[in-house]
N, C-alpha and C positions, 0 to 999 in steps of 0.2 A: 757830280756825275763821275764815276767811275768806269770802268771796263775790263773785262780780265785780262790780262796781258798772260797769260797761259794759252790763250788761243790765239796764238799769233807767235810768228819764229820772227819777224821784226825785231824783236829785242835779245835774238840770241847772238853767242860772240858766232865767228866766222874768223875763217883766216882768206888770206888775199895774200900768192906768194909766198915770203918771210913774214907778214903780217899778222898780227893775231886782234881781228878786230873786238869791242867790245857789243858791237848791238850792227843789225846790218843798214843802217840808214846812213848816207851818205849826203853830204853836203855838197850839192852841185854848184860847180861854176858860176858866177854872177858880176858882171863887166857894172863895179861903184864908181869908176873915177874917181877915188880917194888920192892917188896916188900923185906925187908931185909932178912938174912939167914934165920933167927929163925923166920919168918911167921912174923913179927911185919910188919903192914902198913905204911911207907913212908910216910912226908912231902909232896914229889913227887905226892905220890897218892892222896892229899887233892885237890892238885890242877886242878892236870886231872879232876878229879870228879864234881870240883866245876866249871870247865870250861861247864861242859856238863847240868848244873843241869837247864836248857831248858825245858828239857824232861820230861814228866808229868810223867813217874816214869824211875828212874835209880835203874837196880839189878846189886847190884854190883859183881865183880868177883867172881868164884870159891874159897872159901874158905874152907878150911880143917877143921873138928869138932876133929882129935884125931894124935896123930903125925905118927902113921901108917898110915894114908889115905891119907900121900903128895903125890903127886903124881909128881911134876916137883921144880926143882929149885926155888926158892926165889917166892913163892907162896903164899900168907898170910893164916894165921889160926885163929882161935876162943878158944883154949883153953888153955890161959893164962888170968892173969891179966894184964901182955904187950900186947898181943893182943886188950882186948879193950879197952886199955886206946889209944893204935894207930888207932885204927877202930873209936875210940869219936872224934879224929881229925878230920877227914875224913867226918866224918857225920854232926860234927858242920861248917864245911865249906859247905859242900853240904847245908843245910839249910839258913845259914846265906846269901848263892847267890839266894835264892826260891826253891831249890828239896826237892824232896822224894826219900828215897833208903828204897829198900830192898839189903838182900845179902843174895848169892846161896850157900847155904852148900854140899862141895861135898868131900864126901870118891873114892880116885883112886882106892880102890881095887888090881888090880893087875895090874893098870897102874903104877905103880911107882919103887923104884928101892932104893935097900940099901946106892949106894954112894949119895944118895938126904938122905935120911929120917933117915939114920944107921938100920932099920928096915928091914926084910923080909916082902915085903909086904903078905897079906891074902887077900881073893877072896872065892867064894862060894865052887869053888873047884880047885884040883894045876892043872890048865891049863894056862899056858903062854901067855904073849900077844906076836903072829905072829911077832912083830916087833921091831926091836931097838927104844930104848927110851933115852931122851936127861935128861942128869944128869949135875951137874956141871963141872964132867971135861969133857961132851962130849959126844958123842952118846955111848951107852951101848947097849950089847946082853941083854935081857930084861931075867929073872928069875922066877922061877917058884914060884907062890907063895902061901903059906900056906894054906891049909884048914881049915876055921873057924869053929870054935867049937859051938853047942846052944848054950854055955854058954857067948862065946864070941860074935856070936850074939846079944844075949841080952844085952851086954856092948856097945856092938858098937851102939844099937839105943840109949841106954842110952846117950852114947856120941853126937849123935843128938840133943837130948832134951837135955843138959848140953852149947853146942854149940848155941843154940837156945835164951836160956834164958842170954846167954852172948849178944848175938846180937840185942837184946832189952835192955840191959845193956850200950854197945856203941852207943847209940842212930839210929837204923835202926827201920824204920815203921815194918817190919816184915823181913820172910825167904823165898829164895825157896827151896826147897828141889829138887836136882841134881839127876834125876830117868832118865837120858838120856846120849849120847854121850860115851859110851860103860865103863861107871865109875863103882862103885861097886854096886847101885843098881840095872844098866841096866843088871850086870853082871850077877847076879838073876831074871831077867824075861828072859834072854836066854838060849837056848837048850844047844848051842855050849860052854856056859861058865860054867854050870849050869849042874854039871852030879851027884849030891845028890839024893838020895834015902828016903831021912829022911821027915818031914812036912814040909821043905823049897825046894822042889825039886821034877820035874816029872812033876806031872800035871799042869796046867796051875792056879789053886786055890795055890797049895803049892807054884810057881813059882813069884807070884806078894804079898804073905803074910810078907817077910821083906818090902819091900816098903809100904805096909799098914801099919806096924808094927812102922816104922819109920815117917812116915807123922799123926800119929794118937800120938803119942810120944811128938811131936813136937806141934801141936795142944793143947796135954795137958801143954803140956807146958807154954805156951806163947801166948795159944787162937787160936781157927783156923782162924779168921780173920786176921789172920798176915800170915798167912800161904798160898803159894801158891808151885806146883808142873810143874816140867816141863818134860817132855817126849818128845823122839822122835821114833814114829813109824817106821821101818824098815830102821831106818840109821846103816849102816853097819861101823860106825866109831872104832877104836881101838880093829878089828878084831869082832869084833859083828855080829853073824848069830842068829836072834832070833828065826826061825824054823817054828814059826806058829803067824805071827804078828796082823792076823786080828785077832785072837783070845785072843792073852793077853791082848788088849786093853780093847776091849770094858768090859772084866772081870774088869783092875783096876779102869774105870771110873766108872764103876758102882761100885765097894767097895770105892770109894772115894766122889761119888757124895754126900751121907745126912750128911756130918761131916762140912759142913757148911764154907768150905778153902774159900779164897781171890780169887784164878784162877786155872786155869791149862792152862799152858802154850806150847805149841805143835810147836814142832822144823822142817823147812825145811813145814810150812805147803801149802796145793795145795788144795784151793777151790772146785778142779772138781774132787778132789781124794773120794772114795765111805768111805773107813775109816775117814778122816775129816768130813766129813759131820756126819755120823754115830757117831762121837766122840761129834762133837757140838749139834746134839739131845740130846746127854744124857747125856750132863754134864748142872746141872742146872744155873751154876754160872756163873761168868768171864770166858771169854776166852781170852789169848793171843795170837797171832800168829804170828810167822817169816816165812815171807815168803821166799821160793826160791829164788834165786839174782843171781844164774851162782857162787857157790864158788871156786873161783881160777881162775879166767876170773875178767874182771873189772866191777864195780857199773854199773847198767843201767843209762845212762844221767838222768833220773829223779830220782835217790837215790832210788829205789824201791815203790815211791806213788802210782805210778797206779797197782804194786802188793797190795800194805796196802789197796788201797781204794774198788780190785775185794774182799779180805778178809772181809774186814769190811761188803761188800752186802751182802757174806755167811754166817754171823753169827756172825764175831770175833767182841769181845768187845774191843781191845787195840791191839796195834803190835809192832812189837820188830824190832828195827835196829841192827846190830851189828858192822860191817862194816862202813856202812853209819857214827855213831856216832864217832868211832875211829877217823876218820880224820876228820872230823868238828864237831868239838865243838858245832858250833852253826846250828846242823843242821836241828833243827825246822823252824828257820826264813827262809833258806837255801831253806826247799820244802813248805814255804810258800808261798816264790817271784818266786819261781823257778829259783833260781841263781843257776850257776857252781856249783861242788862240788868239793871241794880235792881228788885227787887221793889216793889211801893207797900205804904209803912207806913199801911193805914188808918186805924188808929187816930192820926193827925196830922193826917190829908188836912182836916179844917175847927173849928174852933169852940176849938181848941186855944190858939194863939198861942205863939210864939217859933219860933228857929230851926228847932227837932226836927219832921224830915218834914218840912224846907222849905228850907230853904237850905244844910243837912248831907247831902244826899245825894254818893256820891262818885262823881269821874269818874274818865275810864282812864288818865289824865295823874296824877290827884293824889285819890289813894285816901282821902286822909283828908280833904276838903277841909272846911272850914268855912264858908268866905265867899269872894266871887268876888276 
């Protein structure tokens, strides 16, 4: 089975900032747990990375900027000098096969748990995450965790831009900043997480000022050209009730849009939804988008193109697989013939460790492959 790749801008190059991509599909974030206790990046993970580097840009995994903000087991971080001397592996393999990477920096907030981190996590306010959470020895009653202080605030964005200026250090093209998926910034743009009284908390202006605070940090940091953001409008993940979502948005694209960022990235995105559209007017830059795919049900036969390609008509400038990339490595050439795809072996996709469901998936060059 074949397909014409003439009808479809998927496979054309694009630029991103200084960037000159080759195809516009993106490798989206994916928290493996390959990574060793102490956050240091994995051998392991050079290879995965450098198997996928296809992709006209790879962001790499959820990465922690401070050691309160683990959030799960064997997690990688940015704030040592093992960190990125492990992350320089990782990037110099990725380059040396043709990619680009950025990495997603993301504080868990009050996703995380003492037996992972030794830590009490902190969060905007001590409201609990709804659910048990997987630690190393195993699912945990999840804990309440600490109310951050301004002061601690202002350390934790610090810890951003410190994170930041590391990962231009370990050779990554730039960051994203992790404003999604019910972590610690989302934690602050929601009602339900979010019951401060103070200038980070209430209205919907105090309610998205750390994540400005934070992306503008970061920016200084390391240039806003390396900087991209990613959100997800009313994903209810890790107990996440935002309260009024048509409303924080278009508030943070607009304090985001003249600082001159790489993209903004928009999680679960749907073309014929009135907020996406609305979000793609007024954001004047890049757009990323991941589209919908059934999560928890299997890959559409087409690896989601013909979602990527209704996006790309709406506006999006690049899109994100997640999914799709974990189990094929090669899976630009993959939706370019329109060949099969691999299944995803769930039962590997996190908390496992070693190759199996990770760097053993095969491609259509080399069926048995083990390692890049």
């Amino acid at each position: 089975m074949t397909n014409n790749a003439g009808a479809t801008r998927l496979f054309e190059s694009a630029g991103l900032g200084p960037l000159s991509l080759p195809n516009r599909l993106v490798m989206a974030p994916l928290t493996r747990n390959r990574a060793a206790e102490d956050g240091v990046p994995t051998p392991l993970m050079a290879t995965y990375y450098a198997q996928r580097a296809s992709a006209g840009l790879i962001i790499a995994e959820a990465t922690t900027p401070n050691a309160v903000g683990q959030t799960y087991a064997d997690i990688p971080a940015l704030h040592t000098p093992d960190h990125v001397a492990g992350w320089r592996r990782v990037t110099d393999a990725v380059r040396e096969a043709g990619g680009r990477m950025f990495v997603q920096l993301q504080h868990g907030g009050r996703v995380g748990h003492p037996d992972t981190s030794g830590l009490v996590p902190v969060a905007p306010s001590p409201v609990a995450l709804p659910e048990e959470i997987h630690t190393a020895g195993g699912r945990r009653a999840s804990v309440v965790p600490r109310e951050l202080t301004v002061d601690e605030i202002r350390s934790t964005v610090a810890d951003f831009a410190a994170a930041a200026r590391r990962a231009v250090d370990a050779g990554f093209e730039g960051v994203e900043v992790h404003a999604a998926n019910g972590y610690l910034i989302h934690q602050f743009l929601a009602k339900n997480t979010n019951l401060r009284t103070d200038t980070y908390g209430g209205t919907v202006a105090h309610r998205i000022r750390f994540a400005v605070e934070v992306v503008q940090a970061v920016a200084d940091a390391i240039g806003p050209e390396r900087v991209g953001v990613r959100i997800s409008p009313g994903v209810e993940v890790n107990g996440i009730e935002e309260g009024d979502t048509d409303s924080i948005y278009p508030a943070l694209v607009a304090a985001l849009a003249d600082r001159g960022l790489a993209y903004l990235h928009v999680v679960f995105a749907d073309p014929e939804q009135p907020l996406f559209q609305a979000i793609r007017k007024a954001w004047p830059g890049a757009l990323i988008a991941n589209p919908v795919l059934g999560w928890g049900g299997p890959l559409p036969a087409d690896g989601g193109r013909e979602a990527g390609e209704r996006l790309l008509a709406a506006g999006a400038d690049l899109i994100s697989f997640g999914r799709g990339f974990l189990a094929n490595p090669d899976l630009v050439e993959r939706l370019r013939l329109g060949a099969p795809l691999n299944a995803v072996r769930d039962e590997y996709l996190m908390y496992t460790g070693g190759e199996t469901g990770y760097t053993d998936y095969p491609t259509l060059r080399a069926p048995a492959l083990a390692s890049a």
